[in-house]
C-alpha positions in Angstrom: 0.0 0.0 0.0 1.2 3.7 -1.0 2.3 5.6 1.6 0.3 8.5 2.4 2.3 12.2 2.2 2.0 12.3 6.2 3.2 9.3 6.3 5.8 9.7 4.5 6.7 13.5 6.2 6.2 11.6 9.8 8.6 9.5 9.2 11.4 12.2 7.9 10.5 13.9 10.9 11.0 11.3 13.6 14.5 10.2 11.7 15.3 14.2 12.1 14.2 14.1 15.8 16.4 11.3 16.6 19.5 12.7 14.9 19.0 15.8 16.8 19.1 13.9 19.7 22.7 13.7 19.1 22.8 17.0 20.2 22.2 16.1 23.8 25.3 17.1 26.5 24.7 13.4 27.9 24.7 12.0 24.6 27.7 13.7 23.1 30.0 13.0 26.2 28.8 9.5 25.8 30.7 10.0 22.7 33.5 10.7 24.3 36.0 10.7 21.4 34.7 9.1 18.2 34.6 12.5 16.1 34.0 10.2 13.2 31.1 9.1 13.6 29.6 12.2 15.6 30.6 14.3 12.1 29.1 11.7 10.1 25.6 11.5 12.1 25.7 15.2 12.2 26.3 15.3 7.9 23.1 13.1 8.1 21.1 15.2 10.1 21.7 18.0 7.6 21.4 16.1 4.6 18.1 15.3 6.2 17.0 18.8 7.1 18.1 19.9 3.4 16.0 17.1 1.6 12.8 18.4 4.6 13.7 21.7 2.9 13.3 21.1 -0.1 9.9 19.3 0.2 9.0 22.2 2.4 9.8 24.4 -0.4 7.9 22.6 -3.5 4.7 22.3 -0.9 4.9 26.0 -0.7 5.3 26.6 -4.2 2.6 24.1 -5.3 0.5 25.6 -2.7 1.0 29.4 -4.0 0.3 28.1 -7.5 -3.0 26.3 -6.6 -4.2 29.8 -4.7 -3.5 31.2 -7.7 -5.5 29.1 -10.2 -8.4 29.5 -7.9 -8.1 32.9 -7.2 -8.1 33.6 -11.4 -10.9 31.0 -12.1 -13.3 32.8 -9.2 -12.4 36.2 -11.0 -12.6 34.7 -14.1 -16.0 35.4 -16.3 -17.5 32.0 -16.9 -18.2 32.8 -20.4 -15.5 33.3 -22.0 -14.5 30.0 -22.7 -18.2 30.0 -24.6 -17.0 33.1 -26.5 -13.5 31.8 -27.8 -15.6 28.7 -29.0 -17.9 30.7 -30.5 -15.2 32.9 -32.4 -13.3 29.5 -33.4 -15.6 28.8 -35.7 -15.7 31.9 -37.7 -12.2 32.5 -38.5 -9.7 30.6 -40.8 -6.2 31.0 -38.9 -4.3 29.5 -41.9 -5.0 31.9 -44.4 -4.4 35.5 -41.9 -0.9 33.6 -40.9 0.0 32.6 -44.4 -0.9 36.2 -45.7 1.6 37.5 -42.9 4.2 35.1 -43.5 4.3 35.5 -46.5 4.8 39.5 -46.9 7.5 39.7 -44.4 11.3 39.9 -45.8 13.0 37.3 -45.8 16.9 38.2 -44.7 19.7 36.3 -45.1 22.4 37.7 -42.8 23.6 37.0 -40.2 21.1 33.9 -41.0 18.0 33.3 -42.6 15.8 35.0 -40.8 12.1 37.1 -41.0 10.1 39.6 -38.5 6.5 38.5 -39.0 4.0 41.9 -37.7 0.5 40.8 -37.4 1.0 37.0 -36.9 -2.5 36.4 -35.6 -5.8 37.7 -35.6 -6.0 40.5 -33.1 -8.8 38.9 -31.3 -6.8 36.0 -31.3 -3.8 37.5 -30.2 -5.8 39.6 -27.3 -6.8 36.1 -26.0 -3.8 34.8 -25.7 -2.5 37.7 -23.8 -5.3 37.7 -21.3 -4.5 33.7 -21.0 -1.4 34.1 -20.3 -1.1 32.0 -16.9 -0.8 33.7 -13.2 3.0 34.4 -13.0 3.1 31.8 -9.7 2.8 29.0 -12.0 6.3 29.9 -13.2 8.0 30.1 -10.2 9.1 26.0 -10.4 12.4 26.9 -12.1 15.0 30.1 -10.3 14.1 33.7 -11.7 15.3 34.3 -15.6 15.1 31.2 -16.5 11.2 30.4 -15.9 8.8 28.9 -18.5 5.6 26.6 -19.0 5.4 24.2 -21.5 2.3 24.2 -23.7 -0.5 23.2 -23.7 -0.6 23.7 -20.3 -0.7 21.1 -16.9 -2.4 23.1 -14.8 -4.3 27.0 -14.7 -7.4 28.1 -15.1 -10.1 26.7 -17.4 -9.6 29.7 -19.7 -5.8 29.8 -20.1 -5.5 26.4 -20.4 -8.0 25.7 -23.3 -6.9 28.9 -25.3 -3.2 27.7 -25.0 -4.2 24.1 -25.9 -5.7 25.8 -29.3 -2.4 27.8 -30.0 -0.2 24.8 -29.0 -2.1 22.0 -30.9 -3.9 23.7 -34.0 -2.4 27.2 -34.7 1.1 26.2 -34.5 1.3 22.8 -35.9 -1.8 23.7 -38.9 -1.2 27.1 -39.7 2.6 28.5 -38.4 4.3 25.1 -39.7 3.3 25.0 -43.4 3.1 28.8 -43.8 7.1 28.6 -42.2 8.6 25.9 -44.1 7.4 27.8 -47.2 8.5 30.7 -46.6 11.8 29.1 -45.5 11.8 26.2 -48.1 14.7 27.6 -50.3 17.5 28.1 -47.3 16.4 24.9 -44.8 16.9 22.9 -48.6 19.8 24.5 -48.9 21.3 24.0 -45.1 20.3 20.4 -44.9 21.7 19.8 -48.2 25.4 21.0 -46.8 25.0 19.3 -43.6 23.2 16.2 -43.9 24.1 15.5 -47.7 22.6 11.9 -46.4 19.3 13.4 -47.2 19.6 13.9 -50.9 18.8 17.1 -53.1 15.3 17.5 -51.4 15.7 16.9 -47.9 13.1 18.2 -46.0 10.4 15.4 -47.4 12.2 12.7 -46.1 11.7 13.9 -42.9 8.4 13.8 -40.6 8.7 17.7 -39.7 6.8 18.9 -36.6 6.1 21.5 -34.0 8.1 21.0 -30.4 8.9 22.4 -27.7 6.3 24.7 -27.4 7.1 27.0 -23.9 5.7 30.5 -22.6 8.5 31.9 -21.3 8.7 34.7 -18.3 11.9 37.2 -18.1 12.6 39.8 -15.6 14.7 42.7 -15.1 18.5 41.4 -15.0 17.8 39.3 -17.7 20.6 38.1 -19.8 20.9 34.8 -22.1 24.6 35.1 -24.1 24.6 34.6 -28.0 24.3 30.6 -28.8 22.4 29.0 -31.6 19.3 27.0 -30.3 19.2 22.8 -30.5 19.9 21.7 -34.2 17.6 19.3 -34.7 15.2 22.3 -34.0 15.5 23.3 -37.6 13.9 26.6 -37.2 12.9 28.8 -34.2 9.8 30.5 -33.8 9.8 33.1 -30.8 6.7 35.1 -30.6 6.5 38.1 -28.5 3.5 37.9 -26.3 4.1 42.2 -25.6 1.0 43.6 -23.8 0.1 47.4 -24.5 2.2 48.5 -21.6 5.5 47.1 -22.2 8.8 48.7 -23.4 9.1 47.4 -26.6 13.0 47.8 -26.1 14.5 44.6 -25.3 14.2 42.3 -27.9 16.6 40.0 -29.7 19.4 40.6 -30.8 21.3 38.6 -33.8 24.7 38.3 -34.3 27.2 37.6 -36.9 29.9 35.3 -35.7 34.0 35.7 -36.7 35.3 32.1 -37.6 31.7 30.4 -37.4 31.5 27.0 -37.8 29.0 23.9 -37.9 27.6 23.2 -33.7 29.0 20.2 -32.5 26.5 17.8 -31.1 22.5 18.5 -31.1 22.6 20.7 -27.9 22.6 24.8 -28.0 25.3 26.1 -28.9 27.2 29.3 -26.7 29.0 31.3 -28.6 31.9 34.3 -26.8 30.7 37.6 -26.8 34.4 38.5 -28.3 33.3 36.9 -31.7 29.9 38.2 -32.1 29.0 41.5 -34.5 25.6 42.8 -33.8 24.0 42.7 -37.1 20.2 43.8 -36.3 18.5 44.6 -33.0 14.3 43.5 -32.8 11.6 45.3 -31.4 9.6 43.5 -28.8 6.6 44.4 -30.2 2.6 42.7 -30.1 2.1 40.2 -32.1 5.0 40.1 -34.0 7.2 36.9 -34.4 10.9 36.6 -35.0 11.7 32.9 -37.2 14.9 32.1 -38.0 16.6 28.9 -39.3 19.0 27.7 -37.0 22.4 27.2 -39.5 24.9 30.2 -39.0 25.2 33.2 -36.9 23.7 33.6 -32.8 21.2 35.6 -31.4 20.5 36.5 -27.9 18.9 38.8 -25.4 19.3 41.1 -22.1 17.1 42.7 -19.7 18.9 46.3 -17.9 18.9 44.9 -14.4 17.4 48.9 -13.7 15.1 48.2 -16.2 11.5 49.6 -15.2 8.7 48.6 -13.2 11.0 47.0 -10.7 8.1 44.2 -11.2 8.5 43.7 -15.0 7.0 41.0 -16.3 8.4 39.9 -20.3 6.6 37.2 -21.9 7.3 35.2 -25.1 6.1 32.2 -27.1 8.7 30.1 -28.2 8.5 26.9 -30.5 10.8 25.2 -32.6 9.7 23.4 -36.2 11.9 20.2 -36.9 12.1 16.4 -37.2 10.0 14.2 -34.7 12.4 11.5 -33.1 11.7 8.9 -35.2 13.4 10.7 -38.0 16.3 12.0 -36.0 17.4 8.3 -35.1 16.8 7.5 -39.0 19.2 10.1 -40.2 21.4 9.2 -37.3 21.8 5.5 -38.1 22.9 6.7 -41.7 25.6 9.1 -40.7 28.7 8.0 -41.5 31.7 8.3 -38.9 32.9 11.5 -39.2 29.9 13.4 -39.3 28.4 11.5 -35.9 29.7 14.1 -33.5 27.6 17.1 -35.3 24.7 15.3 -35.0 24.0 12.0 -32.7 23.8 12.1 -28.7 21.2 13.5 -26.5 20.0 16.9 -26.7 19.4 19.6 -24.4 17.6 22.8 -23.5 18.2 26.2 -21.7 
């Protein structure tokens, strides 16, 4: 039979009340001399009070983020899950994206790269902004470097069905094709130079897919050096989820690299400041979206730590549009030896 969570905190607690025992005058001159073992009973007890810490800590957090929820569904007005439904079915998300897609520049240096204005409806887009989940549920992961993955685990009813929308139909049915058309030339053109495995039209041999999908939170002091994301992300999507209030300074920045070179191994790649040249500097503006193929080049982003409110509060969409897993091993198990290193071995994230 599971153990029940006082169960299981009793018992942590009564181990902690006997090593504190130790403390005792009578029981330390007991131990007369055997240092040993009093240090190693004592590096117990704290191991011990750090692990009751912890727990303590996550309980707190979990509790702050369920007050939350509740406090934003008892404010919340219970119709407006009705009226998103509602508006669902009179709007055709594919043809606004591929419309704004496909009028923005595409630029080639420092890397392929394009600054989409007007990505959504604006309906949509004010939706999103007023789903964006109560900032406790971020507060899992240390300050700068918070985020939720989408769709969402837990919020309110509203946030999490407007965020399962953009996560599982916007992105996947109407960002995806409009991106890999718009970027169909240079991603042929990349893969073809780096994974000549794949023939002279790569990108249908591959099952190409949305991942990754995270609303990410950034405060003042924010700073994230210049690095090129995951590889096997082909292509980044960051959407700026800017509300009216916020200073659209702040952006992205994106860098041309001296002596640039093909990332080793599929995790992000950190580049030194010392070889980066700021090429071009991006607004943080409302629905605006910044895709970029992920070949050449860095790109990054800071926060003044006296940046203004003291509370700021930056939000952004980020996704990335490449091969499912399935692919990746197939490609992998054709590499031959030398070009292994560039490509096989486990991921990672930031």
């Amino acid at each position: 039979m599971a153990q029940q969570p006082s169960e299981v905190h009793g018992g942590r607690f009564a181990r902690l009340f006997d090593a504190v025992q130790l403390f005792r005058p009578r029981t330390l001159a007991r131990l007369g001399k055997t240092d040993e073992k009093l240090q190693q009973q004592v590096d117990a007890l704290f191991a011990e009070v750090r692990t009751l810490k912890t727990a303590l800590d996550q309980a707190n957090t979990r509790e702050r983020q369920l007050r939350a929820v509740l406090k934003a569904e008892c404010a919340s007005d219970d119709s407006r899950v009705i009226r998103f439904e509602a508006a669902l079915k009179d709007v055709r998300f594919e043809q606004h994206v591929a419309e704004s897609i496909g009028k923005a520049s595409l630029h080639l240096d420092p890397f392929p790269h394009c600054v989409v204005d007007n990505l959504l409806p604006d309906w949509y887009y004010d939706a999103l902004i007023a789903a964006l989940p109560p900032a406790d549920l971020f507060a899992d992961r240390p300050e700068n470097k918070q985020q939720l993955t989408v769709p969402l685990e837990l919020g309110p009813s509203y946030s999490m069905r407007v965020w399962d929308h953009m996560a599982t139909v916007v992105t996947e049915e109407a960002i995806k094709p409009a991106v890999l058309a718009k970027f169909h030339k240079p991603l042929t053109k990349w893969l073809q130079e780096v994974l000549p495995v794949l023939g002279n039209d790569p990108v249908v041999q591959l099952n190409i897919h949305c991942s990754n999908g995270r609303i990410l939170l950034r405060r003042r002091g924010y700073r994230i050096p210049p690095h090129r994301d995951p590889k096997w992300g082909f292509i980044t999507c960051l959407m700026y989820l800017a509300r009216k209030k916020d200073d659209q300074r702040w952006g992205t920045q994106l860098f041309a690299v001296d002596g640039d070179k093909e990332a080793l191994g599929p995790k992000p790649h950190w580049i030194a400041d010392t070889q980066c040249r700021l090429v071009r500097d991006i607004a943080f503006r409302p629905n605006r979206a910044l895709i970029f193929l992920n070949s050449a080049g860095a790109h990054g982003a800071q926060i003044p730590a006296d940046a203004e409110p003291a509370d700021l509060e930056r939000y952004a969409l980020q996704f990335r549009i490449g091969p499912d897993r399935r692919s990746m091993e197939s490609v992998c198990a054709q590499l031959p030896a030398e070009q292994e290193p560039f490509w096989a071995g486990k991921g990672g994230d930031y």
